[in-house]
OpenMM code with the backbone's topology and positions (N, CA, C; nanometers):
from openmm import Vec3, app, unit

residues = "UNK UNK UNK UNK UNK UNK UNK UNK UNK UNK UNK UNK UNK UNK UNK UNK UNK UNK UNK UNK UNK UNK UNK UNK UNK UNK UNK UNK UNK UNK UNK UNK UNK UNK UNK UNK UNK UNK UNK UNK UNK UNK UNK UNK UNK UNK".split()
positions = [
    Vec3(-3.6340, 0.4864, 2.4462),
    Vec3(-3.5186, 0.4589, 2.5295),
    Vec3(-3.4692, 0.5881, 2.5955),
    Vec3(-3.4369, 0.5406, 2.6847),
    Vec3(-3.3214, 0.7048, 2.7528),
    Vec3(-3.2220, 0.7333, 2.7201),
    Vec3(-3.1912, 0.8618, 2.6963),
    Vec3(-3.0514, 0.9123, 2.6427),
    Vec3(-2.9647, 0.9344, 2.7569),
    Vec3(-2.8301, 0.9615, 2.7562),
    Vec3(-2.7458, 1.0414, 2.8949),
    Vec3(-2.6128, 1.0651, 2.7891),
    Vec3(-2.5622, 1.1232, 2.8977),
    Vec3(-2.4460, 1.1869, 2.8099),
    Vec3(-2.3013, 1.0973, 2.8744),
    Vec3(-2.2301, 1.0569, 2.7316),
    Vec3(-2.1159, 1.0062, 2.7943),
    Vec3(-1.9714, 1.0240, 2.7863),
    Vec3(-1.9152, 1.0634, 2.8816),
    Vec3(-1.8269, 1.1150, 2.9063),
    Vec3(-1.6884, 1.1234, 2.8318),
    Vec3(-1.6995, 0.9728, 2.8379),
    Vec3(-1.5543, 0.9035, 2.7409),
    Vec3(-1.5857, 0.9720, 2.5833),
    Vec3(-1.7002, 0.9450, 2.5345),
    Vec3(-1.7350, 0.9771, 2.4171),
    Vec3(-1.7804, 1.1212, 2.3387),
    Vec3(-1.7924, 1.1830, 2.4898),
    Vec3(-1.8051, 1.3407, 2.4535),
    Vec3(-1.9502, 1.3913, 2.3820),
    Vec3(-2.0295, 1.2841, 2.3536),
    Vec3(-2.2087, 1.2907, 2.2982),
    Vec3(-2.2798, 1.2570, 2.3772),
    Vec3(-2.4215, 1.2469, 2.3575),
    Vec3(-2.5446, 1.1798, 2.3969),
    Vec3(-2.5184, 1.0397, 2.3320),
    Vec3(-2.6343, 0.9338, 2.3936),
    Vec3(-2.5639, 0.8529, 2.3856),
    Vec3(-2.7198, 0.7407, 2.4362),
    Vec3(-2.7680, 0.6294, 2.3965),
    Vec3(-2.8548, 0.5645, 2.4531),
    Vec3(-2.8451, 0.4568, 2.5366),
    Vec3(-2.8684, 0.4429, 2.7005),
    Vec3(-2.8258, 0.3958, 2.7750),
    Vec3(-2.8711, 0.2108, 2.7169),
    Vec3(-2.7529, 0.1505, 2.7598),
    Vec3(-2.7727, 0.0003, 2.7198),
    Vec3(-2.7839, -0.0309, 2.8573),
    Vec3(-2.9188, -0.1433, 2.8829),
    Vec3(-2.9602, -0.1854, 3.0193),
    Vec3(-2.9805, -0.0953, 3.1249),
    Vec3(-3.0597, 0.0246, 3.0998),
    Vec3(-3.0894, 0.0724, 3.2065),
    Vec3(-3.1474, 0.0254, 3.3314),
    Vec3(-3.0938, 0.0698, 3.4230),
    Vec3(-3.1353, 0.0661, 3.5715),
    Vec3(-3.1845, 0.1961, 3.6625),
    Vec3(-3.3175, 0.1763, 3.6425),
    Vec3(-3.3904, 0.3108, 3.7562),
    Vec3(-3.3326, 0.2974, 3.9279),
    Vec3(-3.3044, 0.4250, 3.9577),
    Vec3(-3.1880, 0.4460, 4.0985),
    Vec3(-3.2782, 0.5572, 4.1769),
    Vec3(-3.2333, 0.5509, 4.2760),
    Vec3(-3.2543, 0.6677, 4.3671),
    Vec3(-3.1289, 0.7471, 4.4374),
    Vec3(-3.1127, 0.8414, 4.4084),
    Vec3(-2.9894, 0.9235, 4.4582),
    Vec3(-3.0229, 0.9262, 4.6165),
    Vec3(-2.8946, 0.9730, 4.6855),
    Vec3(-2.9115, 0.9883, 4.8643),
    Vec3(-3.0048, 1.0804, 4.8931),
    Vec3(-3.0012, 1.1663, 4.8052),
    Vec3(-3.1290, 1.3044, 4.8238),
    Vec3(-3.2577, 1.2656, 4.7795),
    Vec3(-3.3052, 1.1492, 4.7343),
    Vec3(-3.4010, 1.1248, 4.6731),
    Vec3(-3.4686, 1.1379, 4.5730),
    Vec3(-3.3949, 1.2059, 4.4998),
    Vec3(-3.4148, 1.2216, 4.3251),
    Vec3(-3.3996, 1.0830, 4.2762),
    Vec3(-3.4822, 1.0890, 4.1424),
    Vec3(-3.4182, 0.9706, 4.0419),
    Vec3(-3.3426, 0.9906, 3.9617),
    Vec3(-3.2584, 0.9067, 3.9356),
    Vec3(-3.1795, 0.8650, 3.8187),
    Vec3(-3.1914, 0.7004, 3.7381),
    Vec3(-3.1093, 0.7292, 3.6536),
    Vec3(-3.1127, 0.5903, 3.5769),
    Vec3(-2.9665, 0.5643, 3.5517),
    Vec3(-2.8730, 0.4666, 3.5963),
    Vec3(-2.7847, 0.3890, 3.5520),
    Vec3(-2.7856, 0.3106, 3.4804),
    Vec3(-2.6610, 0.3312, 3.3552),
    Vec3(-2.6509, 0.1817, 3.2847),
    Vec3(-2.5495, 0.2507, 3.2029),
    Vec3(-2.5039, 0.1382, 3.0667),
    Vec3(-2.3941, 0.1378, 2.9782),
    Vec3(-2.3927, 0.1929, 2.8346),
    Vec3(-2.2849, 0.2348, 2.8012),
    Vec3(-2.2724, 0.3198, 2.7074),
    Vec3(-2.2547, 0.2123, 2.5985),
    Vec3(-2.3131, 0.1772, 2.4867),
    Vec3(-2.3253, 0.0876, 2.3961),
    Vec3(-2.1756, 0.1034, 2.3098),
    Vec3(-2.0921, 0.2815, 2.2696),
    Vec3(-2.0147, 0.2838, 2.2174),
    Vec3(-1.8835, 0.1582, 2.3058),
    Vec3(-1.8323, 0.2295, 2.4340),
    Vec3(-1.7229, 0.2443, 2.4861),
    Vec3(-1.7442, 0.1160, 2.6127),
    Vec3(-1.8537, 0.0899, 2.6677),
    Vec3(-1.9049, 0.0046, 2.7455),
    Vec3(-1.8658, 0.1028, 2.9002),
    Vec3(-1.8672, 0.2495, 2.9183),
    Vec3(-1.8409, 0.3256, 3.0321),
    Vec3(-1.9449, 0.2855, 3.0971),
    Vec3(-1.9716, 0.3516, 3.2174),
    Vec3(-2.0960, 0.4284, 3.2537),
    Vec3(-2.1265, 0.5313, 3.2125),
    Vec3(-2.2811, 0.4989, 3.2257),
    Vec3(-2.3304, 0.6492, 3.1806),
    Vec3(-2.4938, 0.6693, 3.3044),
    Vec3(-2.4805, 0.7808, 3.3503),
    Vec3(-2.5830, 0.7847, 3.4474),
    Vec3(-2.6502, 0.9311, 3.4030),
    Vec3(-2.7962, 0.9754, 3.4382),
    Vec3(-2.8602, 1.0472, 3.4216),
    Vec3(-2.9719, 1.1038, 3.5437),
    Vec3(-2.9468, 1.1948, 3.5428),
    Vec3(-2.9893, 1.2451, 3.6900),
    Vec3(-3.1758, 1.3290, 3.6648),
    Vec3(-3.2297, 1.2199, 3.7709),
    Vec3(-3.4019, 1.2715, 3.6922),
    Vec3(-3.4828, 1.2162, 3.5793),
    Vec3(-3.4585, 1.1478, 3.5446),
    Vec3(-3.4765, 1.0031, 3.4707),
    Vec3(-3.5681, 0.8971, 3.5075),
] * unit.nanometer
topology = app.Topology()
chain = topology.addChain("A")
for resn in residues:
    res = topology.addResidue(resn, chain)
    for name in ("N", "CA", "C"):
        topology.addAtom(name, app.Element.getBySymbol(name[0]), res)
């Protein structure tokens, strides 16, 4: 699974339902939810 770091929670953290993204610059990332807190949590390069 992928990790990202989340914000609310101040740790790493394993993304629940990730979603592979493309940033405006064309990098990847991965969006999805923080299993603790239900935030976002996104990861850049992923």
């Amino acid at each position: 699974m992928t990790e990202g770091y989340c914000v609310k929670d101040k740790k790493k953290v394993e993304i629940k339902n990730p979603v592979k993204t493309t940033m405006k610059n064309g990098k990847p990332a991965t969006q999805g939810t923080c299993p603790i807190c239900g935030g976002k949590v996104f990861r850049i390069g992923a």
